[in-house]
N, CA, C and O atoms as a MOPAC input file, in Angstrom:
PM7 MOZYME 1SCF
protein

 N      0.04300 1    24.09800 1     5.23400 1
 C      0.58500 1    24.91700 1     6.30000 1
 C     -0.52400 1    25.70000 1     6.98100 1
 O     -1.36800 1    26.08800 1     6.17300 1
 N     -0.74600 1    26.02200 1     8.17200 1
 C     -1.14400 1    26.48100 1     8.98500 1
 C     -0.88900 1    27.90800 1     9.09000 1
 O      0.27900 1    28.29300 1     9.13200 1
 N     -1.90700 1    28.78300 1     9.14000 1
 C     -1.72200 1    29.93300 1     9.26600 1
 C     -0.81100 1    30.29800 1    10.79700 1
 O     -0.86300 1    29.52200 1    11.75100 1
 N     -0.16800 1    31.31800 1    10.82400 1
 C      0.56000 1    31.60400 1    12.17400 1
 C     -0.75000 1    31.82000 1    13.36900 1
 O     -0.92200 1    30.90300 1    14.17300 1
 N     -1.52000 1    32.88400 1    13.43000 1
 C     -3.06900 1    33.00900 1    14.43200 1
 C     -3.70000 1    31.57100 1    14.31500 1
 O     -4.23000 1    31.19300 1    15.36000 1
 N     -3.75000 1    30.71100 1    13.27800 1
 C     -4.69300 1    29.86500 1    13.48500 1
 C     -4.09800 1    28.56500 1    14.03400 1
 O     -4.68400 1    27.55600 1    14.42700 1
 N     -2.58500 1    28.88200 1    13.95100 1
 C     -1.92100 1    27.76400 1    15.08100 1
 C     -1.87100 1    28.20300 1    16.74300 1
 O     -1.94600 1    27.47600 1    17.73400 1
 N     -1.74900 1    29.35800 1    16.65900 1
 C     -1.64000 1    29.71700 1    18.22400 1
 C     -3.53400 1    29.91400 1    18.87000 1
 O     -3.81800 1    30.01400 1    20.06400 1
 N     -4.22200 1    29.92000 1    18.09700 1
 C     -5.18800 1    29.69900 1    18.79000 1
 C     -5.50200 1    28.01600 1    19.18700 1
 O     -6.01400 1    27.49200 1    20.17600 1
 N     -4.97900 1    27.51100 1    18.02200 1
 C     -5.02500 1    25.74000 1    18.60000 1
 C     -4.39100 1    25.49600 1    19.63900 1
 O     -4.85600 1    24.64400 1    20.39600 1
 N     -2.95900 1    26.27200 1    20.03200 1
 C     -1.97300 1    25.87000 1    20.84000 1
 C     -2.77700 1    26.45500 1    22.15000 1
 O     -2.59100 1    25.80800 1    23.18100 1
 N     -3.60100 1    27.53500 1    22.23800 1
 C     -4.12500 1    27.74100 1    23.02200 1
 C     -5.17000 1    27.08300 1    23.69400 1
 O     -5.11500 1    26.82400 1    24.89600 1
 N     -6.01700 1    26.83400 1    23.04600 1
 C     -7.12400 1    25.60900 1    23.26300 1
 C     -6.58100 1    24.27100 1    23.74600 1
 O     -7.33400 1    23.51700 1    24.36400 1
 N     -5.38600 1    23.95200 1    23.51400 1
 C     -5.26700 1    22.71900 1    23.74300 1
 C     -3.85600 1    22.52300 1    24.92500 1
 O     -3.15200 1    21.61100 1    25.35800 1
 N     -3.96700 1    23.62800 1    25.04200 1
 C     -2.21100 1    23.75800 1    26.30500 1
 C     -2.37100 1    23.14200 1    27.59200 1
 O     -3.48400 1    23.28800 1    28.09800 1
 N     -1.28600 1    22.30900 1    28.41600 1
 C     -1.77600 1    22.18500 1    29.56100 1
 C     -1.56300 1    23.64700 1    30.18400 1
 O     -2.52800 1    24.28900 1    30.59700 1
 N     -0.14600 1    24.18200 1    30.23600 1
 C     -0.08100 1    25.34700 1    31.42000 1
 C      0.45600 1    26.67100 1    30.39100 1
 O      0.45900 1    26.48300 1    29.17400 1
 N      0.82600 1    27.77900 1    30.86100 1
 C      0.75300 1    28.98100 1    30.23600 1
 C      1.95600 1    29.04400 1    28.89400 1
 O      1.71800 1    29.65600 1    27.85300 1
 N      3.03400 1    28.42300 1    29.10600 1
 C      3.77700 1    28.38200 1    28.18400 1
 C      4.03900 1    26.83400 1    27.54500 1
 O      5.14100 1    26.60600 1    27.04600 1
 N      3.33100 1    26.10900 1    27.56400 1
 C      3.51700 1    25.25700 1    26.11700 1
 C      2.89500 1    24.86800 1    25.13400 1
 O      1.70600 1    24.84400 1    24.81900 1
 N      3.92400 1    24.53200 1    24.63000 1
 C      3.45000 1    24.94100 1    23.04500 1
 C      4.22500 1    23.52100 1    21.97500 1
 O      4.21100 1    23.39200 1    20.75100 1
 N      4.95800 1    22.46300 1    23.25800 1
 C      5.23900 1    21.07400 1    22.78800 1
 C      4.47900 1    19.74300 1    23.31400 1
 O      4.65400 1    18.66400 1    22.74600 1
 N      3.93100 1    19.83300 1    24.03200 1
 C      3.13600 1    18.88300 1    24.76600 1
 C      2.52800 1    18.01100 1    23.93100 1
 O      2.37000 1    18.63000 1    22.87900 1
 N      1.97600 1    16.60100 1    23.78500 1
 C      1.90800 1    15.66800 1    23.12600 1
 C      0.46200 1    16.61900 1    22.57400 1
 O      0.27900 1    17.09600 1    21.45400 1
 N     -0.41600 1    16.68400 1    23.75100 1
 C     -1.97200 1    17.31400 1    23.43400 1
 C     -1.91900 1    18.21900 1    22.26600 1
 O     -2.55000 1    17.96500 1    21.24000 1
 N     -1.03800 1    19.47100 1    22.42700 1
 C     -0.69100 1    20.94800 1    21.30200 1
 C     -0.36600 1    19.49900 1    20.17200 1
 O     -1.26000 1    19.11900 1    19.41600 1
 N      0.70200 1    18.96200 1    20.19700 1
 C      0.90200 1    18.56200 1    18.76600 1
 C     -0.14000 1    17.60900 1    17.94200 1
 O     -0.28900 1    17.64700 1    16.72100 1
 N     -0.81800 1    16.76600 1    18.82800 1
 C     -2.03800 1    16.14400 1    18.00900 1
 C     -3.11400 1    17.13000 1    16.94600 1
 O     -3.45700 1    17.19600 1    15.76600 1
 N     -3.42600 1    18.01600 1    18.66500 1
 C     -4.48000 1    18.66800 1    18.10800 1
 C     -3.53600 1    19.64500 1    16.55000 1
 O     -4.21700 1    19.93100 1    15.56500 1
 N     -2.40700 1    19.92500 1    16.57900 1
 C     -1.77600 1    20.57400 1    15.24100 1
 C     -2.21200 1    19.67800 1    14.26500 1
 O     -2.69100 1    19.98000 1    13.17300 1
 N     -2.05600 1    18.77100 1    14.63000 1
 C     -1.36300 1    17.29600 1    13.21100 1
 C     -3.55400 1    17.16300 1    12.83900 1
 O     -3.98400 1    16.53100 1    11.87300 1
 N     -4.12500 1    17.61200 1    13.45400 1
 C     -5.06500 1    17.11000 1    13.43500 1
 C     -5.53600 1    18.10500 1    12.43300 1
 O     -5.70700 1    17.68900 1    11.28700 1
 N     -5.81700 1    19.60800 1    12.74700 1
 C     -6.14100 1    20.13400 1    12.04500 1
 C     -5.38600 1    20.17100 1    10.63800 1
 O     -6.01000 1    20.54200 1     9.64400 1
 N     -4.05900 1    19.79200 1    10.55000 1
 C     -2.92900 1    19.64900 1     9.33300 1
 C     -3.64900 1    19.30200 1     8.16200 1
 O     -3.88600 1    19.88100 1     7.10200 1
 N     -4.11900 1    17.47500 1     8.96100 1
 C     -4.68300 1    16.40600 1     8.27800 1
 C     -5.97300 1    16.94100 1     7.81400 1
 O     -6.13900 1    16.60400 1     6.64200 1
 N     -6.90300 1    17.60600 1     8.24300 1
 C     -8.17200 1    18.04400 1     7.78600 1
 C     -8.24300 1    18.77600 1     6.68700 1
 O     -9.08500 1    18.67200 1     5.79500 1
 N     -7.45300 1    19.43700 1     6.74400 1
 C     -7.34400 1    20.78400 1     6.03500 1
 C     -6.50800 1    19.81100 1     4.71600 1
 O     -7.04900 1    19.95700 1     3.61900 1
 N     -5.43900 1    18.98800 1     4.72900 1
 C     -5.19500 1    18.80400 1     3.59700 1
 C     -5.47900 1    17.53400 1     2.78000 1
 O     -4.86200 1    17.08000 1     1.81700 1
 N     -6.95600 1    16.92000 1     3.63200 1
 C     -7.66400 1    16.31200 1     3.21100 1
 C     -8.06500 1    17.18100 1     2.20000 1
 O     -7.63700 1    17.29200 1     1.05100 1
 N     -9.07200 1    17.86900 1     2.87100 1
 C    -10.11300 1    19.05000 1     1.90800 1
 C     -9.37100 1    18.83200 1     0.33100 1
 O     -9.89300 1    18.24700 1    -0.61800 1
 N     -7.98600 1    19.49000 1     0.35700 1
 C     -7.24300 1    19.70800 1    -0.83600 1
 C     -7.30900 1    18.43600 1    -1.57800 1
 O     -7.74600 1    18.40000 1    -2.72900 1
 N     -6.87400 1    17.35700 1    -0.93100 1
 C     -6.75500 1    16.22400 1    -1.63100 1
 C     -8.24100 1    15.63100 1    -2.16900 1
 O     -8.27600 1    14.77100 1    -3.05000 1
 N     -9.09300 1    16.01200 1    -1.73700 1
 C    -10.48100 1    15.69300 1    -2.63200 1
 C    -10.92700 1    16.60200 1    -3.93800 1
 O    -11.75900 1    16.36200 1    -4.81300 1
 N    -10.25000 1    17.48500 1    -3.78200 1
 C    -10.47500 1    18.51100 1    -4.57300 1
 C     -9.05900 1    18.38500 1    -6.01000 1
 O     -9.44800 1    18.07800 1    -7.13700 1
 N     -7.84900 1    18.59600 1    -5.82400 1
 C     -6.41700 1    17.75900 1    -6.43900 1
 C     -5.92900 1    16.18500 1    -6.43700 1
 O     -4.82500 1    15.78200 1    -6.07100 1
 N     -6.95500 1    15.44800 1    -6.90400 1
 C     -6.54800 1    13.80900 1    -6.53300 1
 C     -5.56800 1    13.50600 1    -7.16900 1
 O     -5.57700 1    12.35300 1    -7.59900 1
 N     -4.71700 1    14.10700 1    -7.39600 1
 C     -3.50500 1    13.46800 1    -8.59700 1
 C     -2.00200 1    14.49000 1    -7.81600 1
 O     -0.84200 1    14.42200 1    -8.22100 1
 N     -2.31300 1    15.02900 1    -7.09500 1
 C     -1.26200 1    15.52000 1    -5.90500 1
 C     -1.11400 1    13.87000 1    -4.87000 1
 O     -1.76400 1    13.25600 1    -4.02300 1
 N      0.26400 1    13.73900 1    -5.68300 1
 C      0.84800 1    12.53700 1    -4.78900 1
 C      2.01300 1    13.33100 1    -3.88100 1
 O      2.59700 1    12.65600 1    -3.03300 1
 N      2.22000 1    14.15000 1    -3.96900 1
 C      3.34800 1    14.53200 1    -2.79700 1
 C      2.85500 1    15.24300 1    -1.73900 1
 O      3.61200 1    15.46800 1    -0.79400 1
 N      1.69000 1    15.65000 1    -1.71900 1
 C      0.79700 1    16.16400 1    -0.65700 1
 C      0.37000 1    14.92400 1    -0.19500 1
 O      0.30100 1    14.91500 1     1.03400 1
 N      0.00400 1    13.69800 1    -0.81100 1
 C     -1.06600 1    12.51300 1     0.06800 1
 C      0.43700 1    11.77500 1     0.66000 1
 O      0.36300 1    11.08600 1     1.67700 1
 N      1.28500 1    11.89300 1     0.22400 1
 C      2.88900 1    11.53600 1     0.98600 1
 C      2.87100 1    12.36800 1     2.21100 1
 O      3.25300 1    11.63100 1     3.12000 1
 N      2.68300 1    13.22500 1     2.54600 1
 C      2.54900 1    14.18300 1     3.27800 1
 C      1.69600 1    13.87000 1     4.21300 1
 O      2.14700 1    13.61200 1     5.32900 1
 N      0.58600 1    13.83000 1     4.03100 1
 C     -0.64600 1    13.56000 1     4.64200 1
 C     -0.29100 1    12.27900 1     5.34400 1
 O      0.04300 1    12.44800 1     6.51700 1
 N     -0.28200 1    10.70000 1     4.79400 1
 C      0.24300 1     9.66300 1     5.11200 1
 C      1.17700 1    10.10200 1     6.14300 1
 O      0.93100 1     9.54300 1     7.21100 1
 N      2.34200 1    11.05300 1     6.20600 1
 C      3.43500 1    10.80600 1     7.39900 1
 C      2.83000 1    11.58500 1     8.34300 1
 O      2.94200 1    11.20100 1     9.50700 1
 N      2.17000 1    12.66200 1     8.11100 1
 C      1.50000 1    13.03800 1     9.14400 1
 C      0.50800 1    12.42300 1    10.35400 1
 O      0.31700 1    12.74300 1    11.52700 1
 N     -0.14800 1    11.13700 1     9.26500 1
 C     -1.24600 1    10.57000 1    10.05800 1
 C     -0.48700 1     9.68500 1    11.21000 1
 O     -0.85800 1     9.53100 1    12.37300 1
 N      0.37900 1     9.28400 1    10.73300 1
 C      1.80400 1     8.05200 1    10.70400 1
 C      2.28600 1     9.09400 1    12.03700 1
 O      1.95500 1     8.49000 1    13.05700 1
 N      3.05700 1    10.66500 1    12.47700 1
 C      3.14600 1    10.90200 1    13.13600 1
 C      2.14000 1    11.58600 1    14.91500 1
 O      2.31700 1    11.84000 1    16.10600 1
 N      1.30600 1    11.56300 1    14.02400 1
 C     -0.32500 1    11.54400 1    14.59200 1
 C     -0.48100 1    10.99700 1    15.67800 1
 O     -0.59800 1    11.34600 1    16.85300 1
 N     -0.45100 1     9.12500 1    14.51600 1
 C     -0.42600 1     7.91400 1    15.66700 1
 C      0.29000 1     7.91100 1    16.83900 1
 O     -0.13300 1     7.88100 1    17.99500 1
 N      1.95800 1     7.96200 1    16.22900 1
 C      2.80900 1     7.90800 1    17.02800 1
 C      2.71900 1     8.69500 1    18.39100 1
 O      2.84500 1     8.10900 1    19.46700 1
 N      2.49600 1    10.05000 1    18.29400 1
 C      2.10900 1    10.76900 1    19.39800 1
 C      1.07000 1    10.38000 1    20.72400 1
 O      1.21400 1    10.51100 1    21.93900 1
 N     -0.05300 1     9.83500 1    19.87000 1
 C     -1.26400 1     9.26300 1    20.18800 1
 C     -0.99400 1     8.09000 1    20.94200 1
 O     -1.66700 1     7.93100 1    21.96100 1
 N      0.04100 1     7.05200 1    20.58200 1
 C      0.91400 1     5.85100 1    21.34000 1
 C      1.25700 1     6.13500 1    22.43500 1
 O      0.91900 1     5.57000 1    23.47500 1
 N      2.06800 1     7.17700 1    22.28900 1
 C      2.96300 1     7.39200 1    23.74400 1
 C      2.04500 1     7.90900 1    24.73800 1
 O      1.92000 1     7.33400 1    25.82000 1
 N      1.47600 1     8.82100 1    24.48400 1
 C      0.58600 1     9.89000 1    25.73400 1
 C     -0.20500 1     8.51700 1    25.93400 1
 O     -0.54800 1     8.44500 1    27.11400 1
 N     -0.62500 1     7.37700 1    25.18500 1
 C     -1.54200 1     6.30900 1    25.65700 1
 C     -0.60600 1     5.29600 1    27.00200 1
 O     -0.93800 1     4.95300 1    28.13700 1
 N      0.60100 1     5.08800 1    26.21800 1
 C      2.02100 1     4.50100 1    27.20900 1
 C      1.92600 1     5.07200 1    28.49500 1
 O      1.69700 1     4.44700 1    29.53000 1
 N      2.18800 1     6.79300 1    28.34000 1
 C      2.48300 1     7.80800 1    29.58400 1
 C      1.95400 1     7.78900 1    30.77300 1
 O      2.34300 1     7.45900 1    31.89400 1
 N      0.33200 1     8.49100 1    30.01200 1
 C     -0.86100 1     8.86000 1    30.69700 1
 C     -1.84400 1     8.34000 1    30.28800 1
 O     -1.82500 1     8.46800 1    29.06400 1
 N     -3.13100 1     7.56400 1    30.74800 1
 C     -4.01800 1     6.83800 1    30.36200 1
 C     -5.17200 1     7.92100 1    30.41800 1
 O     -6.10600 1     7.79800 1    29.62600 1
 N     -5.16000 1     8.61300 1    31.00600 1
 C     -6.07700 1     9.31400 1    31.55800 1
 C     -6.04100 1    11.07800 1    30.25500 1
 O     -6.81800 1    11.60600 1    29.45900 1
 N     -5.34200 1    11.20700 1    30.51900 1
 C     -4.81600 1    12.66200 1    29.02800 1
 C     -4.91100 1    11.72200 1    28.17500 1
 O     -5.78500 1    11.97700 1    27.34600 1
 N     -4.33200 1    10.62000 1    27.99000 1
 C     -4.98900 1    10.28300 1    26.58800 1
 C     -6.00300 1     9.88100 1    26.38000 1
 O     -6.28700 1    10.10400 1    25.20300 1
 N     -7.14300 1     9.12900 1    27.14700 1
 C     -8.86300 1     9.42400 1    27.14300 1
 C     -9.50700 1    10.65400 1    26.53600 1
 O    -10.33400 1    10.82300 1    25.64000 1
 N     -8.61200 1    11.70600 1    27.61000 1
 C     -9.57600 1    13.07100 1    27.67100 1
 C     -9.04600 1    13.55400 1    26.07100 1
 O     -9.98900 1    14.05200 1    25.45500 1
 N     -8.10000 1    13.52700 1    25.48400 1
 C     -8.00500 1    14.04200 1    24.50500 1
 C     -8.14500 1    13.45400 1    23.13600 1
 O     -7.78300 1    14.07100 1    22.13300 1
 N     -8.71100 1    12.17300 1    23.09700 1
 C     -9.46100 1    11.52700 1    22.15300 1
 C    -11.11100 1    11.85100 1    22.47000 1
 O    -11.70200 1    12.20300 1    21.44900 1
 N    -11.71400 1    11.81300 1    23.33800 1
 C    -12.77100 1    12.45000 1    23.64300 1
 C    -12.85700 1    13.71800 1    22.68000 1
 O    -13.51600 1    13.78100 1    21.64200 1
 N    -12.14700 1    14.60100 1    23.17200 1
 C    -12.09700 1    16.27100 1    22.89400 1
 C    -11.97000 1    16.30600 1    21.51300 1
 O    -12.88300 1    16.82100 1    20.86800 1
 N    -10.66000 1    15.69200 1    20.74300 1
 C    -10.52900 1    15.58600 1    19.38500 1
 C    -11.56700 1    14.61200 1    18.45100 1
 O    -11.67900 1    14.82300 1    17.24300 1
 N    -12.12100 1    13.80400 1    18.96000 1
 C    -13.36000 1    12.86300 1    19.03400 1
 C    -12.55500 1    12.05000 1    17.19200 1
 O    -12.87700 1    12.00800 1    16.00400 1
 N    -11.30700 1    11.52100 1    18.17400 1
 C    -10.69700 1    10.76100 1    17.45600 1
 C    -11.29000 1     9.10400 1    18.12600 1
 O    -12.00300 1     8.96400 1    19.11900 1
 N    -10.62500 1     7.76800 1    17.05000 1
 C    -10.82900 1     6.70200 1    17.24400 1
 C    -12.29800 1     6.22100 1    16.95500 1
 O    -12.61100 1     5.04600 1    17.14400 1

């Protein structure tokens, strides 16, 4: 879980306009830091299988996000694989 400040500064960094906070961009960049952070754990607890369950649907919803904005917008989804310096 994500601290409350350390999600709204992501949501900030990554917003298109002043109030959102659902946009495909906000939720990658969430799922992104999610996945990092509970990597870390999982190198450290390798025998936590309900966290790497976790992790797995996350990456799994990640993608999915990552699909559509590719479907949508070709162009937001460039710039924000760039930025996240995913792929």
């Amino acid at each position: 879980m994500l601290a409350t400040k350390k999600k709204q500064t992501i949501i900030k960094k990554n917003r298109i306009h002043e109030t959102d906070t659902g946009s495909p961009e906000v939720q990658v960049a969430i799922l992104s830091t999610q996945i990092s952070e509970l990597t870390k754990h999982l190198k450290k607890h390798k025998k936590d299988n309900h966290s790497r369950r976790g992790l797995i649907k996350m990456v799994a919803d990640r993608r999915t996000q990552l699909k559509y904005l590719e479907r949508k917008d070709k162009t937001r989804y460039n710039v924000l694989v760039k930025k996240m310096d995913l792929n």
